[in-house]
C-alpha positions as CSV (number, residue, x, y, z in Angstrom):
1,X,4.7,-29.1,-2.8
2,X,7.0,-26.6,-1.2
3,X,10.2,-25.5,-3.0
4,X,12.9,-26.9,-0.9
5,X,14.9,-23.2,-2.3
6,X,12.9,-21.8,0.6
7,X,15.4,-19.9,3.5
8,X,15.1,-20.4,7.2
9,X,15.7,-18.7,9.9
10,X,17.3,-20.9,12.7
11,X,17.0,-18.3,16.3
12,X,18.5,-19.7,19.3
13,X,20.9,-19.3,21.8
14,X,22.4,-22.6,22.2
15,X,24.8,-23.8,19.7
16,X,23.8,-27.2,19.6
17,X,20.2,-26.6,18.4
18,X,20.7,-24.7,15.9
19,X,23.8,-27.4,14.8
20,X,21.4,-29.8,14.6
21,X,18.3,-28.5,13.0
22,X,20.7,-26.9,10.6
23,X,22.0,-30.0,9.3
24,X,19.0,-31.4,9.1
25,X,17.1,-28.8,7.0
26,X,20.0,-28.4,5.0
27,X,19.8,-32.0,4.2
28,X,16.8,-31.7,3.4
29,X,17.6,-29.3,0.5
30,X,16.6,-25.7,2.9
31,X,18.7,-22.5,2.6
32,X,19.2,-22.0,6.7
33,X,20.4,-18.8,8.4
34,X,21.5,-18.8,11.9
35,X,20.9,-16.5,14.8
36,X,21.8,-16.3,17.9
37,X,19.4,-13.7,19.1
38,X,17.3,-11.2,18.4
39,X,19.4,-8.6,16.8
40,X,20.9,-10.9,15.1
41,X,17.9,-12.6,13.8
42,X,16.1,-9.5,12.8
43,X,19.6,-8.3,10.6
44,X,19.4,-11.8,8.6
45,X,15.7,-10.9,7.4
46,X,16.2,-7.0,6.5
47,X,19.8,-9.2,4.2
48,X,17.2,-12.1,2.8
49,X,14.0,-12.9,2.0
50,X,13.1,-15.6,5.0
51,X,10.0,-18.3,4.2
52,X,9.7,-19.9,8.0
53,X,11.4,-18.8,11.2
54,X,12.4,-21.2,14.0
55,X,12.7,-19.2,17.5
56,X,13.5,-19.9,20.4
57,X,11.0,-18.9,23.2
58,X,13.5,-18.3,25.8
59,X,17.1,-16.4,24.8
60,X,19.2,-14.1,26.4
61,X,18.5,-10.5,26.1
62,X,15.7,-10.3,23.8
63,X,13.1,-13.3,24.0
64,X,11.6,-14.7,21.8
65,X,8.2,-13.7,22.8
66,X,9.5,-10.3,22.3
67,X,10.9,-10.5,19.2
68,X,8.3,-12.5,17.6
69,X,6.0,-9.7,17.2
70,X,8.7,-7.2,15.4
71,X,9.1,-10.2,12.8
72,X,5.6,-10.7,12.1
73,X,5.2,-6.8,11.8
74,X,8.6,-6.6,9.4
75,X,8.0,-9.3,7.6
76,X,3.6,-10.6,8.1
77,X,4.1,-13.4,5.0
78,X,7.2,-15.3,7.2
79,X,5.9,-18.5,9.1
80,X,7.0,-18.6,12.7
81,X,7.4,-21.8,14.6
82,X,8.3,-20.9,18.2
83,X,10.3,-23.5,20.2
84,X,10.7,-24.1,24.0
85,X,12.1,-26.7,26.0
86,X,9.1,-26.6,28.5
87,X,5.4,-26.9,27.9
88,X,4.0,-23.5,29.1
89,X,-0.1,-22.5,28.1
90,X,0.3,-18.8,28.0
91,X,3.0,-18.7,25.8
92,X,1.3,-21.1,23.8
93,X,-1.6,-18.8,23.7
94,X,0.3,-15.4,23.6
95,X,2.5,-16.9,20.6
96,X,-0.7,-18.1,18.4
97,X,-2.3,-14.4,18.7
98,X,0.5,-13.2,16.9
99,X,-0.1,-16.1,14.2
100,X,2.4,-18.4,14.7
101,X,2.0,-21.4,12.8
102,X,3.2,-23.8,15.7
103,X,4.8,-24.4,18.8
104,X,7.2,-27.3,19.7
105,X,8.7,-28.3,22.7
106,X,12.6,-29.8,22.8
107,X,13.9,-32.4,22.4
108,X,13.2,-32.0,18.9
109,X,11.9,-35.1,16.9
110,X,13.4,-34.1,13.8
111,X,11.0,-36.0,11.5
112,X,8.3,-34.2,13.1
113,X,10.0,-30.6,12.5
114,X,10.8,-31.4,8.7
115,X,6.5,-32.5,8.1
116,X,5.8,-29.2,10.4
117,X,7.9,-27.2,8.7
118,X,6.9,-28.8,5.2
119,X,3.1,-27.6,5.7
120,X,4.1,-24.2,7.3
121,X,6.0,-23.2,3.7
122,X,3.0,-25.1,2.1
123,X,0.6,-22.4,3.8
124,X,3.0,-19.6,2.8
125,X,3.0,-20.2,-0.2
126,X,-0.4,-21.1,-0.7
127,X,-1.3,-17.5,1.1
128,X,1.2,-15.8,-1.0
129,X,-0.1,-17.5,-4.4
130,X,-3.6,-16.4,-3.6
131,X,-2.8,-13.2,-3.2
132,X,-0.9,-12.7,-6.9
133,X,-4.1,-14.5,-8.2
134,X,-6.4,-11.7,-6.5
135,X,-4.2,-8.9,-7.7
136,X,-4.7,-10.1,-11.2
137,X,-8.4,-10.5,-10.7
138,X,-8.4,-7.2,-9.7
139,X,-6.4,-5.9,-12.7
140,X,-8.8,-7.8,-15.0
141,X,-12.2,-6.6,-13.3
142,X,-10.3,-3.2,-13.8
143,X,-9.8,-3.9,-17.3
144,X,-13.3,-5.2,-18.1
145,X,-14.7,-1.8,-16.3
146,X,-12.5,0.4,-18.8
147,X,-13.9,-1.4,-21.6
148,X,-17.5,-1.6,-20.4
149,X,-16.6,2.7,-19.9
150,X,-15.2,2.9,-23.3
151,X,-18.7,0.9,-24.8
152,X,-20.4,3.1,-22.9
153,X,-18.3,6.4,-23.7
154,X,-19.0,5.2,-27.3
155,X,-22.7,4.9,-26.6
156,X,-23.0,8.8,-25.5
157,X,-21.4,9.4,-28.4
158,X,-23.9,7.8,-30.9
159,X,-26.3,9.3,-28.9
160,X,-25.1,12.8,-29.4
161,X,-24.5,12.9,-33.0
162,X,-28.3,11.0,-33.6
163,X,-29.9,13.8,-31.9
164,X,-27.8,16.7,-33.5
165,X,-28.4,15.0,-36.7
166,X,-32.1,15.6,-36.2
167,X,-31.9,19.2,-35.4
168,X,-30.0,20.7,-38.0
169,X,-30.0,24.2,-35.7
170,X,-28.2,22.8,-33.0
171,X,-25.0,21.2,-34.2
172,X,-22.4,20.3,-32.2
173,X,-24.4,22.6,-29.2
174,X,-24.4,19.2,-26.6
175,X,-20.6,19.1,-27.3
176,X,-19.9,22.9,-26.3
177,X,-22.3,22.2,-23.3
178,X,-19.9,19.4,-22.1
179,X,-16.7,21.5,-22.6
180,X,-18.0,24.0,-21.3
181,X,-19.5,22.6,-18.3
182,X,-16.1,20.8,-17.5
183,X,-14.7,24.0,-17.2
184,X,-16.9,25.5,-14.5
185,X,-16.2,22.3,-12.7
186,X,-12.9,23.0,-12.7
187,X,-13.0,26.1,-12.0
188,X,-15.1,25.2,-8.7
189,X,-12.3,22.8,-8.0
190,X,-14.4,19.7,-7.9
191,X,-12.7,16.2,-8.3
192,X,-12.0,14.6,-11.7
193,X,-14.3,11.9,-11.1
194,X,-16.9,14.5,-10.8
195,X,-16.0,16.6,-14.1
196,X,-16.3,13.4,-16.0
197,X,-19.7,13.0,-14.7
198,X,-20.6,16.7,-15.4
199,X,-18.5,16.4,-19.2
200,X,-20.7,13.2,-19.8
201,X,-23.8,14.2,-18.6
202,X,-23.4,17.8,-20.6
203,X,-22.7,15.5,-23.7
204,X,-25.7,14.1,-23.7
205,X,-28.1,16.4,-22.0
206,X,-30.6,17.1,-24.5
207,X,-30.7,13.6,-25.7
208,X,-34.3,13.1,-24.9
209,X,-35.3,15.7,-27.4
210,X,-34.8,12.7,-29.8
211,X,-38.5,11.9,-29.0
212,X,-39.3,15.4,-30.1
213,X,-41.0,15.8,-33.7
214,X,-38.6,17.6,-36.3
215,X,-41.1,20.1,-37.0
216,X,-40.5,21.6,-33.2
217,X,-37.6,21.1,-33.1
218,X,-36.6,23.8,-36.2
219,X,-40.1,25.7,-36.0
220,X,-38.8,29.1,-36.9
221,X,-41.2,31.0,-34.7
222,X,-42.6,30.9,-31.2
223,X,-43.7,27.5,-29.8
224,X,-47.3,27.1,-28.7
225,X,-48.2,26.3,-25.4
226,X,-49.2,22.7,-26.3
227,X,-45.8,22.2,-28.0
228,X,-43.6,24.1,-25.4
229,X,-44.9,21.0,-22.9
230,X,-43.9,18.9,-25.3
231,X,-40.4,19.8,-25.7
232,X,-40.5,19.9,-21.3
233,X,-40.5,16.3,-21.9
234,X,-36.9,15.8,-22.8
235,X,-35.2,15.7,-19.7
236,X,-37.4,12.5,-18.7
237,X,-37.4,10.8,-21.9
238,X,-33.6,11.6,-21.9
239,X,-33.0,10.1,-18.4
240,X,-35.4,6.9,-19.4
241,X,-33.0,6.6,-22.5
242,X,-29.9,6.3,-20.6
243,X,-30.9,4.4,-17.9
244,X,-30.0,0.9,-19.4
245,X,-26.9,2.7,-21.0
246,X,-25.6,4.8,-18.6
247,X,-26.0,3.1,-15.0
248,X,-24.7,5.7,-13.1
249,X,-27.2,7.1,-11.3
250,X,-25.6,10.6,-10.6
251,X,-25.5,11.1,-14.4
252,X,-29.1,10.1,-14.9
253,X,-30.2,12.5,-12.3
254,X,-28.3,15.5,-13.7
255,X,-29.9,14.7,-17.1
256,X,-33.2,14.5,-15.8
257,X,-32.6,17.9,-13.3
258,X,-30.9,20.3,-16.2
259,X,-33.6,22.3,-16.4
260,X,-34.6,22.9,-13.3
261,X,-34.3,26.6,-11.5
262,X,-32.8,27.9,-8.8
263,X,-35.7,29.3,-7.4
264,X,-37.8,26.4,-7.9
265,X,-39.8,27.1,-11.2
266,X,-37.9,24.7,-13.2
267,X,-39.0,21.6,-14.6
268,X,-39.8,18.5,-15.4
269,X,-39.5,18.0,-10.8
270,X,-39.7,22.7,-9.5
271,X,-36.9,21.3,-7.7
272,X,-35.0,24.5,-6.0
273,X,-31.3,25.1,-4.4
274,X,-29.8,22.4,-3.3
275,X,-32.0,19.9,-4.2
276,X,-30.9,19.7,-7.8
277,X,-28.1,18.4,-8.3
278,X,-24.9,20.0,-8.8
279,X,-24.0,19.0,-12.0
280,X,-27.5,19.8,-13.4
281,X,-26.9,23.5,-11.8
282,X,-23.8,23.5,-13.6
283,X,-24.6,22.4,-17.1
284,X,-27.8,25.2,-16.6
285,X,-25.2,27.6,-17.2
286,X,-23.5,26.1,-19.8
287,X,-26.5,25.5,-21.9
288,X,-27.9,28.6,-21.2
289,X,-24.5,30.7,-22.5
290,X,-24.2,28.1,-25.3
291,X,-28.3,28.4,-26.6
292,X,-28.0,32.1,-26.3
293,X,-25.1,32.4,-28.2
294,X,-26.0,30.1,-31.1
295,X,-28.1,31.4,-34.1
296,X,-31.4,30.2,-33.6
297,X,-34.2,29.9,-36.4
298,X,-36.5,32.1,-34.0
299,X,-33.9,34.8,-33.4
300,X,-30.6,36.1,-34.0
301,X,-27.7,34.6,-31.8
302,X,-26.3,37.3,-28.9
303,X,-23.0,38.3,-28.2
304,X,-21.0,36.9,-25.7
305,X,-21.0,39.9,-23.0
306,X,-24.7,40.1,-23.5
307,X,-25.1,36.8,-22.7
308,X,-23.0,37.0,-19.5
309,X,-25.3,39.6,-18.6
310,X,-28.0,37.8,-18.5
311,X,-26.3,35.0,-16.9
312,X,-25.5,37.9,-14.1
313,X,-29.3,39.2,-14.0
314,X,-30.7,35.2,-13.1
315,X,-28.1,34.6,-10.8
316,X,-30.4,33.5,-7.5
317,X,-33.1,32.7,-9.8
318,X,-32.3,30.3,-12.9
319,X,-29.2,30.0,-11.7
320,X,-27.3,28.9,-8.7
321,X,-25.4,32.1,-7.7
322,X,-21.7,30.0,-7.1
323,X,-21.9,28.1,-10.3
324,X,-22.9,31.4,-12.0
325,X,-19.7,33.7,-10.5
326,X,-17.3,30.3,-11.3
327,X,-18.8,30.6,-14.6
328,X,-18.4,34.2,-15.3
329,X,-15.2,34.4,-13.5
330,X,-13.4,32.2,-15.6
331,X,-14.7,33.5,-18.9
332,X,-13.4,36.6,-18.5
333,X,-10.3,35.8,-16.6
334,X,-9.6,33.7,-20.2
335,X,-11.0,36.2,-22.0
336,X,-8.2,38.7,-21.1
């Protein structure tokens, strides 16, 4: 039932009214404010926090009908109940489009007012209670996603340390891709969201290569044809790996896109420009930098400004020339 604590706003220009109605909500264990008119009224609700408004249609000065929509603007969780002492349609109609609870006509029947006024709090509060319950739903939906984000954060990282645990030649190399592909995103100034994405997706780039025999994976020497399409493989085994994991589509779609290049000769899709996406075009970079200067069983790892060379020399071709300069840029701006 409603809290008889609640405070009402009495509006109208003839003392008797608001004598009368004041008595009797007060009786009936209401806070009650008075007005007189519009200035007035709209001063008692910036002082207190009023449940239902009773106003006057008709007042000197501002009218009601005037007033009614600067109270339902300051204050859109107060109840209004207009009063008139003559039956008028429009007004009616004009007053319920600014969601007025009711509309009744004097002489008052003061039993009536008090079971009006009774469901009118009822509905405030009602309103007002379902809104605190949706604000908690939406903390605890926003909870159960951080979890579900942390399980799956956890996941990724399983993922990363079973595959690097398989190839003892490339420890800790999806790890550097991540950090390092986080940093060309911010360098290119793209949103957080998206360098989470791009840090994630790097993470766990190459973990298709799980389904990749050993004896590929740290062959010392050239690959043969046979097993070099073998190892082309990883990107789609990767992407069919995270897919119940992950769901986020844009990271499955870097994963699977990685090694495409620029120019279209990429695999496992010779997608070309802008069709790959931009976090696959970003952690080519990375990975590329990162494989070239990591020892390798089949060769000798480079040194850092001849790998940025060769980043420079398949810019337009591997690489996407913008992600390429961000790339290069901010190495050696941190470099000096």
């Amino acid at each position: 039932m409603t809290d008889k604590q609640e405070s009402i706003l009495i509006v109208d220009d003839e003392d008797t009214i608001r004598r009368i109605l004041y008595k009797k909500l007060s009786g009936e264990g209401y806070r009650c404010h008075l007005a007189t008119n519009g200035e007035q009224a709209l001063d008692e609700m910036r002082k207190s926090t009023i449940g239902l408004v009773i106003l006057d249609i008709k007042m000197p000065g501002k009218s009601g009908l005037e007033l009614l929509p600067e109270i339902k603007t300051a204050c859109p969780d107060t109840q209004v109940l207009m009063a008139t002492a003559t039956t008028d349609i429009n007004a009616a109609v004009q007053c319920m489009k600014y969601g007025v609870y009711d509309y009744v006509t004097k002489p008052f029947n003061l039993d009536e007012i008090i079971f009006i006024v009774g469901r009118a709090l009822d509905k405030r509060r009602l309103e007002l209670e379902n809104r605190e319950y949706q604000h908690h739903l939406e903390d605890k939906v926003s909870e159960q996603s951080e979890k579900i984000r942390l399980s799956f954060l956890s996941a990724i990282a399983a993922l990363a340390s079973a595959l690097e645990a398989k190839d003892k030649n490339t420890g800790g190399h999806s790890q550097r891709v991540a950090e390092i592909s986080a940093a060309i995103a911010n360098a290119m100034g793209l949103p957080q969201e998206t360098n989470e994405k791009v840090k994630l997706a790097g993470t766990v780039h190459d973990v298709g290569k799980i389904g990749v025999s050993e004896s590929i994976l740290n062959k010392p020497g050239r690959l043969t044809h046979e097993e070099f399409q073998h190892v082309q493989k990883h990107p789609e085994v990767g992407q069919h790996i995270l897919t119940p994991i992950a769901g986020d589509e844009e990271i499955l779609k870097i994963v699977r896109s990685h090694h495409e290049r620029y120019d279209g000769t990429g695999y496992p899709d010779g997608l070309k420009r802008d069709q790959i996406p931009l976090g696959s075009r970003i952690i080519a970079v990375a990975d590329a930098y990162e494989a070239m200067t990591s020892q390798r069983p089949y060769r000798r790892a480079m040194s850092s400004e001849s790998a940025l060379i060769e980043i420079e020399r398949g810019e337009g071709t591997q690489f996407d020339p913008n992600v390429a300069e961000a790339f290069l840029s901010s190495f050696r701006n941190n470099q000096r």
